[in-house]
C-alpha positions as CSV (number, residue, x, y, z in Angstrom):
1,X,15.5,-54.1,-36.3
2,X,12.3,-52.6,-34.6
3,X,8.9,-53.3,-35.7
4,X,9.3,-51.0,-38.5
5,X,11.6,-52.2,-39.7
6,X,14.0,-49.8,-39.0
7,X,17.3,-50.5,-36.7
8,X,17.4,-48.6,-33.5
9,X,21.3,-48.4,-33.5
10,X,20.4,-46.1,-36.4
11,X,17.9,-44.0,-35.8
12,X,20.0,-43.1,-32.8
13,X,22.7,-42.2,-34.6
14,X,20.4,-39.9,-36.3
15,X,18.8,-38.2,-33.4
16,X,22.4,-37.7,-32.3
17,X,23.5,-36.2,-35.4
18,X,20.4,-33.9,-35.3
19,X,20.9,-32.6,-31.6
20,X,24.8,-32.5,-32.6
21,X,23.6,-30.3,-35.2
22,X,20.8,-28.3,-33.6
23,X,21.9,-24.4,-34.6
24,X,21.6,-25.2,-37.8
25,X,18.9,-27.1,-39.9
26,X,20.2,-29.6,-41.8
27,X,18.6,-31.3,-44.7
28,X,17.5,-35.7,-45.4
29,X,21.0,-35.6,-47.1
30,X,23.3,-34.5,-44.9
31,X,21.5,-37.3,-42.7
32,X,22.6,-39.3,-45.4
33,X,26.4,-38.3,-46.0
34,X,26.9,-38.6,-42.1
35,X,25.3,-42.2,-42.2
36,X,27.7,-43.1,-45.4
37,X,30.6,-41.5,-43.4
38,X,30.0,-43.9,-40.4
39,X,29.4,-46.9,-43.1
40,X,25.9,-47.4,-42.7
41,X,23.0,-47.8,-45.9
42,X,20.3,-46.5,-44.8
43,X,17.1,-45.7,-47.4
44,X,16.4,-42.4,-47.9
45,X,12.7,-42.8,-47.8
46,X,13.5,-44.3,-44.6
47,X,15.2,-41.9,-42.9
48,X,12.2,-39.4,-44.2
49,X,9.7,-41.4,-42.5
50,X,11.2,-41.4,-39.3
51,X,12.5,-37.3,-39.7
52,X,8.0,-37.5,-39.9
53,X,7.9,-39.7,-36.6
54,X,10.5,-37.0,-34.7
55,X,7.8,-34.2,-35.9
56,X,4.8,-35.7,-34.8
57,X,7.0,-36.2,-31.7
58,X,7.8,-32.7,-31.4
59,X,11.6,-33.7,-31.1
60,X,12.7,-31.6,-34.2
61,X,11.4,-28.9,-36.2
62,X,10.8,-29.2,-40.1
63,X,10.9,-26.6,-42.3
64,X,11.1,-25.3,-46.2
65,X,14.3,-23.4,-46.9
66,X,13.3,-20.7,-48.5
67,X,16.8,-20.0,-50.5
68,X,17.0,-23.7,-52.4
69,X,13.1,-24.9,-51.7
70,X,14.6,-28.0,-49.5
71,X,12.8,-29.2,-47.0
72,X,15.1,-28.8,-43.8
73,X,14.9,-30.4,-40.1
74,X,16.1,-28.9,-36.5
75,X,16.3,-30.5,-33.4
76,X,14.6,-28.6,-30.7
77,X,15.7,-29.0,-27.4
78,X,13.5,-29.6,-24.6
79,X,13.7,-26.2,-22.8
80,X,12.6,-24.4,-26.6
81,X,8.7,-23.9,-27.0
82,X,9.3,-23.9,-31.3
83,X,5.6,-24.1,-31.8
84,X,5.1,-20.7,-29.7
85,X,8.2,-18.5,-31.3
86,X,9.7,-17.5,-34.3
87,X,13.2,-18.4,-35.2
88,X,15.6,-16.2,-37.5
89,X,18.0,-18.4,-39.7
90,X,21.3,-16.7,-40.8
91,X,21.7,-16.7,-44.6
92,X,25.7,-17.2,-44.2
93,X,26.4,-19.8,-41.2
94,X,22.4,-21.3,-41.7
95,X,22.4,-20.8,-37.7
96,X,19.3,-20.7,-35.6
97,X,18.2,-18.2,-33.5
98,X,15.1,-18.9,-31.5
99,X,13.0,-15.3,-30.6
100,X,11.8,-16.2,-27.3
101,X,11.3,-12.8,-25.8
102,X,8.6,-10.4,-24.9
103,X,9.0,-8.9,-28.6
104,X,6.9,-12.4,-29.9
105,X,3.9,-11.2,-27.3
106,X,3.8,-7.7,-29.0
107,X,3.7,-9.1,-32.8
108,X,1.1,-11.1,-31.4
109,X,-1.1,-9.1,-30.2
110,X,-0.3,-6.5,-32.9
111,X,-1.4,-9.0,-35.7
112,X,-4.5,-9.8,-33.4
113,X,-5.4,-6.1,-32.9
114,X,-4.2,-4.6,-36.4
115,X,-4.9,-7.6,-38.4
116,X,-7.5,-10.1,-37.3
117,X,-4.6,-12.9,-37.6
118,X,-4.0,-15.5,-35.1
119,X,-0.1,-16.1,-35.7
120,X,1.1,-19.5,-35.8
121,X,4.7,-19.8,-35.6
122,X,5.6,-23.4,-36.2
123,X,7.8,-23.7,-39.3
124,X,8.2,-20.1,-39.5
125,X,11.9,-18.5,-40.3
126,X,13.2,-14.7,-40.9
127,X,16.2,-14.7,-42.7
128,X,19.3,-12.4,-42.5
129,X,22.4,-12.3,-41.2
130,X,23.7,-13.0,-37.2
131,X,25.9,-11.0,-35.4
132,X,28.8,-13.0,-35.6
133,X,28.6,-13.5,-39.2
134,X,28.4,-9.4,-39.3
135,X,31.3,-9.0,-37.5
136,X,33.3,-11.9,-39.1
137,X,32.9,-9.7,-42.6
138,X,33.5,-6.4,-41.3
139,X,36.7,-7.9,-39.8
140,X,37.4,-9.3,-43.4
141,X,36.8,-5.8,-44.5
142,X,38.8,-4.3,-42.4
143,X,41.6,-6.6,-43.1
144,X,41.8,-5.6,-46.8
Protein backbone atom coordinates (compact mmCIF):
# COMPACT_ATOMS: atom_id res chain seq x y z
CA UNK A 1 0.00 0.00 0.00
CA UNK A 2 1.15 3.64 -0.80
CA UNK A 3 0.83 6.39 1.50
CA UNK A 4 -2.76 6.63 0.66
CA UNK A 5 -3.55 3.96 1.42
CA UNK A 6 -4.18 2.68 -1.81
CA UNK A 7 -2.16 -0.38 -3.52
CA UNK A 8 -0.14 0.51 -6.48
CA UNK A 9 -0.64 -2.94 -8.11
CA UNK A 10 -4.14 -1.56 -8.31
CA UNK A 11 -4.29 1.55 -9.37
CA UNK A 12 -2.22 0.30 -12.26
CA UNK A 13 -4.51 -2.03 -13.20
CA UNK A 14 -6.79 0.73 -13.40
CA UNK A 15 -4.79 3.13 -15.56
CA UNK A 16 -4.39 0.13 -17.78
CA UNK A 17 -7.92 -0.67 -18.05
CA UNK A 18 -8.57 3.14 -18.76
CA UNK A 19 -5.87 3.43 -21.64
CA UNK A 20 -7.16 -0.22 -22.79
CA UNK A 21 -10.43 1.49 -22.98
CA UNK A 22 -9.54 5.02 -24.26
CA UNK A 23 -12.28 5.32 -27.42
CA UNK A 24 -14.69 5.05 -25.17
CA UNK A 25 -15.56 6.61 -21.74
CA UNK A 26 -16.27 4.33 -19.34
CA UNK A 27 -17.90 4.94 -16.04
CA UNK A 28 -16.50 4.20 -11.69
CA UNK A 29 -18.36 0.84 -12.33
CA UNK A 30 -17.08 -0.64 -15.06
CA UNK A 31 -13.75 0.18 -13.14
CA UNK A 32 -15.37 -1.86 -10.72
CA UNK A 33 -16.71 -5.04 -12.70
CA UNK A 34 -13.15 -5.23 -14.33
CA UNK A 35 -11.49 -5.13 -10.78
CA UNK A 36 -14.14 -7.97 -9.47
CA UNK A 37 -13.33 -9.92 -12.79
CA UNK A 38 -9.58 -9.98 -11.99
CA UNK A 39 -10.57 -10.79 -8.06
CA UNK A 40 -9.70 -7.69 -6.53
CA UNK A 41 -12.10 -5.45 -3.69
CA UNK A 42 -11.37 -2.37 -4.24
CA UNK A 43 -13.80 0.66 -2.58
CA UNK A 44 -15.62 2.50 -4.80
CA UNK A 45 -15.02 5.73 -3.13
CA UNK A 46 -11.59 4.74 -3.60
CA UNK A 47 -11.30 4.29 -6.96
CA UNK A 48 -13.33 7.78 -7.28
CA UNK A 49 -10.61 9.53 -5.43
CA UNK A 50 -7.89 8.41 -7.46
CA UNK A 51 -10.24 8.70 -11.10
CA UNK A 52 -9.86 12.75 -9.18
CA UNK A 53 -5.97 12.36 -8.86
CA UNK A 54 -5.70 11.11 -12.84
CA UNK A 55 -7.79 14.56 -13.60
CA UNK A 56 -5.79 16.90 -11.68
CA UNK A 57 -3.05 14.98 -13.55
CA UNK A 58 -4.44 15.52 -16.76
CA UNK A 59 -4.09 11.66 -17.50
CA UNK A 60 -7.85 11.17 -18.24
CA UNK A 61 -10.70 13.19 -19.13
CA UNK A 62 -14.03 13.25 -16.89
CA UNK A 63 -17.17 13.95 -18.10
CA UNK A 64 -21.22 13.95 -17.42
CA UNK A 65 -23.01 11.62 -19.85
CA UNK A 66 -25.54 13.44 -20.96
CA UNK A 67 -27.93 10.30 -22.01
CA UNK A 68 -27.99 8.56 -18.24
CA UNK A 69 -26.50 11.79 -16.09
CA UNK A 70 -23.29 9.41 -15.07
CA UNK A 71 -20.38 10.86 -14.50
CA UNK A 72 -17.86 9.17 -17.19
CA UNK A 73 -13.85 9.06 -17.46
CA UNK A 74 -11.49 8.83 -20.71
CA UNK A 75 -8.04 8.30 -20.90
CA UNK A 76 -6.21 10.87 -22.95
CA UNK A 77 -3.25 10.03 -24.56
CA UNK A 78 -0.29 12.05 -24.49
CA UNK A 79 -0.26 13.28 -28.09
CA UNK A 80 -4.25 14.61 -27.48
CA UNK A 81 -4.49 18.41 -26.21
CA UNK A 82 -8.34 17.43 -24.54
CA UNK A 83 -8.43 20.75 -22.78
CA UNK A 84 -7.94 22.64 -26.32
CA UNK A 85 -10.70 20.44 -28.50
CA UNK A 86 -13.96 19.16 -28.57
CA UNK A 87 -14.69 15.52 -28.74
CA UNK A 88 -17.97 13.94 -30.45
CA UNK A 89 -19.13 10.69 -28.54
CA UNK A 90 -21.22 8.18 -30.69
CA UNK A 91 -24.61 7.53 -29.06
CA UNK A 92 -24.41 3.72 -30.42
CA UNK A 93 -20.59 2.32 -29.85
CA UNK A 94 -20.04 5.43 -26.97
CA UNK A 95 -16.71 5.94 -29.11
CA UNK A 96 -14.62 9.03 -28.97
CA UNK A 97 -13.70 11.14 -31.50
CA UNK A 98 -11.30 14.01 -30.74
CA UNK A 99 -11.94 17.30 -33.24
CA UNK A 100 -8.50 18.34 -33.52
CA UNK A 101 -8.63 20.26 -36.78
CA UNK A 102 -8.63 23.71 -38.12
CA UNK A 103 -12.63 23.61 -37.81
CA UNK A 104 -11.97 24.10 -33.62
CA UNK A 105 -9.98 27.59 -34.68
CA UNK A 106 -12.99 28.80 -36.70
CA UNK A 107 -15.81 27.97 -33.85
CA UNK A 108 -13.38 29.78 -31.87
CA UNK A 109 -13.03 32.69 -33.19
CA UNK A 110 -16.67 32.65 -34.47
CA UNK A 111 -17.96 32.51 -30.73
CA UNK A 112 -15.23 35.24 -29.95
CA UNK A 113 -16.36 37.58 -32.86
CA UNK A 114 -20.24 36.68 -32.95
CA UNK A 115 -20.68 36.01 -29.40
CA UNK A 116 -18.25 37.62 -26.84
CA UNK A 117 -17.56 33.82 -25.55
CA UNK A 118 -14.27 32.57 -24.73
CA UNK A 119 -14.86 28.61 -25.42
CA UNK A 120 -13.59 26.20 -23.06
CA UNK A 121 -13.60 22.80 -24.23
CA UNK A 122 -12.64 20.56 -21.40
CA UNK A 123 -15.45 18.19 -20.59
CA UNK A 124 -17.26 19.12 -23.63
CA UNK A 125 -19.03 16.31 -25.92
CA UNK A 126 -21.39 16.43 -29.20
CA UNK A 127 -23.27 13.46 -29.53
CA UNK A 128 -24.39 11.48 -32.69
CA UNK A 129 -23.54 8.84 -34.45
CA UNK A 130 -19.79 7.67 -36.17
CA UNK A 131 -19.32 6.61 -39.46
CA UNK A 132 -18.88 3.12 -38.76
CA UNK A 133 -21.90 2.81 -36.71
CA UNK A 134 -23.76 4.56 -39.96
CA UNK A 135 -22.58 2.14 -42.21
CA UNK A 136 -22.93 -0.93 -39.85
CA UNK A 137 -27.00 -0.02 -39.91
CA UNK A 138 -27.40 0.82 -43.39
CA UNK A 139 -25.67 -2.65 -43.99
CA UNK A 140 -28.24 -4.14 -41.55
CA UNK A 141 -30.76 -2.35 -43.68
CA UNK A 142 -29.76 -3.38 -46.60
CA UNK A 143 -29.62 -6.95 -45.50
CA UNK A 144 -33.35 -7.07 -44.67
Amino acid sequence: MDRKGYNTKNRKLILDFLKQNQTIMVTAQDILAFLKNNEITVNRSTIYRYLNQLCEEGSIMKYIDNEEGKTVFQYVEDKHDCHSHIHLKCVKCNGIIHLECDFMEEIREHLERNHHFDLQCEGSVLYGICDKCKKAEKNKNDQQ
